[in-house]
DRENTORLO-479841 format. One line per field, with one value per residue: y, x, z of N, C-alpha, C, O, CB in turn. Coordinates in steps of 0.05 Angstrom, whole numbers, always signed. Glycine has a CB too. Example, Ala and Ser with C-alpha at 12.3 -4.5 7.8 and 13.67 -1.06 7.14 Angstrom:
2
nY: c(-114|-45)
nX: c(+264|+257)
nZ: c(+156|+142)
caY: c(-90|-21)
caX: c(+246|+273)
caZ: c(+156|+143)
cY: c(-66|+1)
cX: c(+264|+258)
cZ: c(+156|+157)
oY: c(-66|+23)
oX: c(+285|+268)
oZ: c(+169|+161)
cbY: c(-89|-12)
cbX: c(+226|+282)
cbZ: c(+181|+114)
//
This chain:
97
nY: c(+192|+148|+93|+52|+57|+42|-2|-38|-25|-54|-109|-113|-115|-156|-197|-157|-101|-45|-32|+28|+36|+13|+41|+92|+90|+71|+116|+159|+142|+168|+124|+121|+118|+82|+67|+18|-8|-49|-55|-51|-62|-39|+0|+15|+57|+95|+152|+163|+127|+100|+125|+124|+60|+4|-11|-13|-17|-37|-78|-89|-112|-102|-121|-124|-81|-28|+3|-48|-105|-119|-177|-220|-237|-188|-157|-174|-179|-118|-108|-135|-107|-58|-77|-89|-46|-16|+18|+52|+78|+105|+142|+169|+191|+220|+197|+173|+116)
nX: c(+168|+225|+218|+249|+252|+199|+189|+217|+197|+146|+164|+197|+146|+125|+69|+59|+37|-7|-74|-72|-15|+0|-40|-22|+40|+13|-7|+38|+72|+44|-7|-79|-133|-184|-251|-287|-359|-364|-334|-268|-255|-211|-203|-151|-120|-84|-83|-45|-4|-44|-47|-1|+13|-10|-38|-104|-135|-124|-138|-152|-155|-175|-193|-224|-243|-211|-159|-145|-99|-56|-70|-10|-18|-42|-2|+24|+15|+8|+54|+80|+45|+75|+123|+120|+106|+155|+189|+155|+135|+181|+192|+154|+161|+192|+246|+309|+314)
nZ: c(+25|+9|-34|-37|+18|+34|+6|+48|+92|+96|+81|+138|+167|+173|+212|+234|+230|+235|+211|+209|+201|+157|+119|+119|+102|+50|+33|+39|-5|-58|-56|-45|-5|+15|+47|+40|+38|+77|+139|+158|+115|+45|-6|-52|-88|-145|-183|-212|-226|-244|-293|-323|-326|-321|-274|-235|-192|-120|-59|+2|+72|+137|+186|+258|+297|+340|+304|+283|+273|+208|+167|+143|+100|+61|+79|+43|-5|-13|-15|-62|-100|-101|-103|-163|-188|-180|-204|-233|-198|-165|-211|-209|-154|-168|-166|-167|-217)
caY: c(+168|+139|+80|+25|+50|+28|-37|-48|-25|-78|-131|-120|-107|-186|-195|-135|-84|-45|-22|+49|+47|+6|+65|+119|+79|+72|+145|+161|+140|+167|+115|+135|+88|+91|+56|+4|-9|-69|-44|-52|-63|-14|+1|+24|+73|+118|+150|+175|+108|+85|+138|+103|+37|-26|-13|+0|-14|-64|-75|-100|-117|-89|-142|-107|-65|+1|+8|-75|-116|-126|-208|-218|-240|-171|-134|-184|-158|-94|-106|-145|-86|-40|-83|-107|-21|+5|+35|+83|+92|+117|+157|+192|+206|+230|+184|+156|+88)
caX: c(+183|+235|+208|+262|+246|+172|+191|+241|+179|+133|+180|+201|+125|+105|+48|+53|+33|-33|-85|-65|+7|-10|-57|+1|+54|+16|-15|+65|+76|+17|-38|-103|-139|-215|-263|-315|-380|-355|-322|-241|-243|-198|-190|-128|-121|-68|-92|-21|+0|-61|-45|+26|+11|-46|-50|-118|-142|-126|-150|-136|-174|-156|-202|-239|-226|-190|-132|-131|-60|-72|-67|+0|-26|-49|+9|+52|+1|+16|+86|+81|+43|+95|+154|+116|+108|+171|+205|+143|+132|+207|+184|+135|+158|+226|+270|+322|+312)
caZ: c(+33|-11|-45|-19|+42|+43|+19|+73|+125|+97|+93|+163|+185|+175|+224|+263|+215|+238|+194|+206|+195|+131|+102|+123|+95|+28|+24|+37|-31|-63|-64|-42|+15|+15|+56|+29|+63|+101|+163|+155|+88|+39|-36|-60|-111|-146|-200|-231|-226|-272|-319|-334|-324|-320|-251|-238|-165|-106|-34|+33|+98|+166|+204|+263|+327|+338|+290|+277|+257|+186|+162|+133|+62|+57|+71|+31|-31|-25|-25|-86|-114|-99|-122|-187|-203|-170|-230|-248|-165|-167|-223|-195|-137|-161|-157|-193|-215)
cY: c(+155|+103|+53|+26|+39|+4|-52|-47|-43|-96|-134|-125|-143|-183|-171|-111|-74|-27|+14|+63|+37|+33|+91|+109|+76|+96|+156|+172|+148|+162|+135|+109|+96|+74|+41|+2|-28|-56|-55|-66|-47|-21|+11|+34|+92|+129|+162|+161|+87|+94|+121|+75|+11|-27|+4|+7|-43|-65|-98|-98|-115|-111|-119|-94|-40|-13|-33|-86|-126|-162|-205|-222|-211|-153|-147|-179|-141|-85|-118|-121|-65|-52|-85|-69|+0|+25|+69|+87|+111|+143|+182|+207|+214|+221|+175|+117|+69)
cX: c(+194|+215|+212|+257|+209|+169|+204|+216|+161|+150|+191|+180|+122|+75|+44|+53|+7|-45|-74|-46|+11|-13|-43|+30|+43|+11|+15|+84|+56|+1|-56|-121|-163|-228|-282|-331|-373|-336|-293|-237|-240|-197|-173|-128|-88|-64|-62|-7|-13|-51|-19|+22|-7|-49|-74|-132|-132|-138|-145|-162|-169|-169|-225|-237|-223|-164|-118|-95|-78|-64|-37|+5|-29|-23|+35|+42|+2|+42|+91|+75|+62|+120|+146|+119|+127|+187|+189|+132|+152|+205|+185|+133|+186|+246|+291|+327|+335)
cZ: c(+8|-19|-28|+5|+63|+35|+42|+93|+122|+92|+122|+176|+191|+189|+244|+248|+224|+213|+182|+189|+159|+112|+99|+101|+52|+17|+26|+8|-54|-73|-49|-24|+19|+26|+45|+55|+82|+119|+156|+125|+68|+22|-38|-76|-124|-169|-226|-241|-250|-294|-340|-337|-326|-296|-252|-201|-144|-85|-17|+56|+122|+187|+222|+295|+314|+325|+294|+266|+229|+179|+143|+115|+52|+55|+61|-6|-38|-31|-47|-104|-130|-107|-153|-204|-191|-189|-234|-223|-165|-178|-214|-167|-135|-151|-175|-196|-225)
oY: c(+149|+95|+39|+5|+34|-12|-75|-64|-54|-102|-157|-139|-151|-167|-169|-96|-92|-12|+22|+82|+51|+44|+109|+126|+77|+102|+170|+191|+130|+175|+158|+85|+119|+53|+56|+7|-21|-43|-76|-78|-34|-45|+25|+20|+99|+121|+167|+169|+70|+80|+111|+67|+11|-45|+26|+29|-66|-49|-120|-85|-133|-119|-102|-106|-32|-33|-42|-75|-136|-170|-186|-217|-208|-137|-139|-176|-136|-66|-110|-113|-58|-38|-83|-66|+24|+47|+91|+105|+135|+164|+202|+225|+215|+229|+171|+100|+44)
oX: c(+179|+200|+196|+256|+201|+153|+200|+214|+155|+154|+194|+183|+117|+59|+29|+73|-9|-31|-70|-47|+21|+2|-48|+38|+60|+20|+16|+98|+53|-11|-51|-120|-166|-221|-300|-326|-376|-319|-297|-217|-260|-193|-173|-140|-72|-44|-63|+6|-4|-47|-20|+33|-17|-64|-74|-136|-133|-157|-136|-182|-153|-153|-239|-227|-227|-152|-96|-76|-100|-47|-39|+27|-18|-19|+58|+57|-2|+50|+112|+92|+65|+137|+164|+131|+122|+195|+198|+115|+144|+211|+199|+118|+201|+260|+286|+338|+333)
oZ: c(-11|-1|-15|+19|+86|+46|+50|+110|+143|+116|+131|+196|+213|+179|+263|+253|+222|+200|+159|+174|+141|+96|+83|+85|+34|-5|+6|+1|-70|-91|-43|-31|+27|+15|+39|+79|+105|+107|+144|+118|+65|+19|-19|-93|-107|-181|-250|-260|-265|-314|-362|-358|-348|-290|-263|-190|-153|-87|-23|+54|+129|+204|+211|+313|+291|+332|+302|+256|+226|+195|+126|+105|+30|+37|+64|-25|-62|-45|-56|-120|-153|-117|-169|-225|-190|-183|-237|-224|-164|-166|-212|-159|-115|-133|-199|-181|-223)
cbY: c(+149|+139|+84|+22|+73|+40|-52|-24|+3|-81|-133|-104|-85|-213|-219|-133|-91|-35|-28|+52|+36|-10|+73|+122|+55|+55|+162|+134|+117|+175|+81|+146|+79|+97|+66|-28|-16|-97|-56|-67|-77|-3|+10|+13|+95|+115|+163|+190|+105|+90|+173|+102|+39|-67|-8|-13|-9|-74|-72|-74|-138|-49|-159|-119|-80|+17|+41|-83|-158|-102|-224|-220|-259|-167|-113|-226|-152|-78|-117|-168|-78|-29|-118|-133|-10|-8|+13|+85|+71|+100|+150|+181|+197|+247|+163|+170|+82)
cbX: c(+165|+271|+216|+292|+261|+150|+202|+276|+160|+112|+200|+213|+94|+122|+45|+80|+37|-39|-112|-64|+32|-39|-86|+14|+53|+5|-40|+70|+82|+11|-46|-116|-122|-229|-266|-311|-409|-341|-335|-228|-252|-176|-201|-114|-145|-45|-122|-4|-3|-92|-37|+50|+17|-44|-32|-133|-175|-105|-178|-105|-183|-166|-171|-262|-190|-179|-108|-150|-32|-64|-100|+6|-60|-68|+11|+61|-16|+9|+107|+62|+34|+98|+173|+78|+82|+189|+199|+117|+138|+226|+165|+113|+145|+231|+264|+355|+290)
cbZ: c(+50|-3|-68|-17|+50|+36|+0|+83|+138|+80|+79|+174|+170|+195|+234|+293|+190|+267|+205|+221|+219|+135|+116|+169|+120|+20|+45|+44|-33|-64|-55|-74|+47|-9|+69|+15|+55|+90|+194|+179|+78|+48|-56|-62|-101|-137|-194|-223|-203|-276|-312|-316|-311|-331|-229|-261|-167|-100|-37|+45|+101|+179|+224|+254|+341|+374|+314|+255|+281|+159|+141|+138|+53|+72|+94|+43|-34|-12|-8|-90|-101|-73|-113|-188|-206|-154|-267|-277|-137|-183|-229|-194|-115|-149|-144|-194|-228)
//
C-alpha cells in the first residue's frame, strides 16, 4: 500500500477505525503489531525503520470486545507517526519521495 494512501485511510477513519483494520493497515506498510499482556493493547514495531531512523517503538489500545473501534487519539498517533517518518517509509517501500 502506497504510503499517501494510508494516510488518506487514517485521516478519513476518525472514530470509526476498528482495531483490526488499524493492525492491517499498519502491517500494510511494514510495521509489526504485537500484543501486550493487557487485552487490546498493541506495540508497534518496524524494525527497518529503526535501522534508518530514531524510531524505536510506539503503541496503541484497541479497548475491548470483538474487533473494538479504536479511540481517535490513537489512530491520530499513528498518523502522526507515519507523517513525522514518511520520507524513509516511502523509502522503504519503494517509493519515490
Amino acid at each position: 500500500m502506497p504510503i499517501s494512501d494510508t494516510i488518506q485511510a487514517l485521516e478519513n477513519a476518525g472514530a470509526s477505525m476498528r482495531c483490526a483494520d488499524l493492525q492491517k493497515t499498519l502491517e500494510a506498510i511494514g510495521f509489526e503489531v504485537k500484543d501486550r499482556k493487557k487485552p487490546g493493547h498493541k506495540v508497534v514495531y518496524h524494525s527497518r525503520l529503526s535501522e534508518m531512523s530514531e524510531f524505536t517503538t510506539t503503541s496503541y489500545t484497541c479497548g475491548h470486545g470483538k474487533n473494538p473501534q479504536v479511540k481517535p487519539a490513537y489512530v491520530k498517533k499513528m498518523l502522526g507517526v507515519i507523517r513525522r517518518y514518511e520520507s524513509e517509509l516511502k523509502e522503504l517501500n519503494g517509493e519515490k519521495t
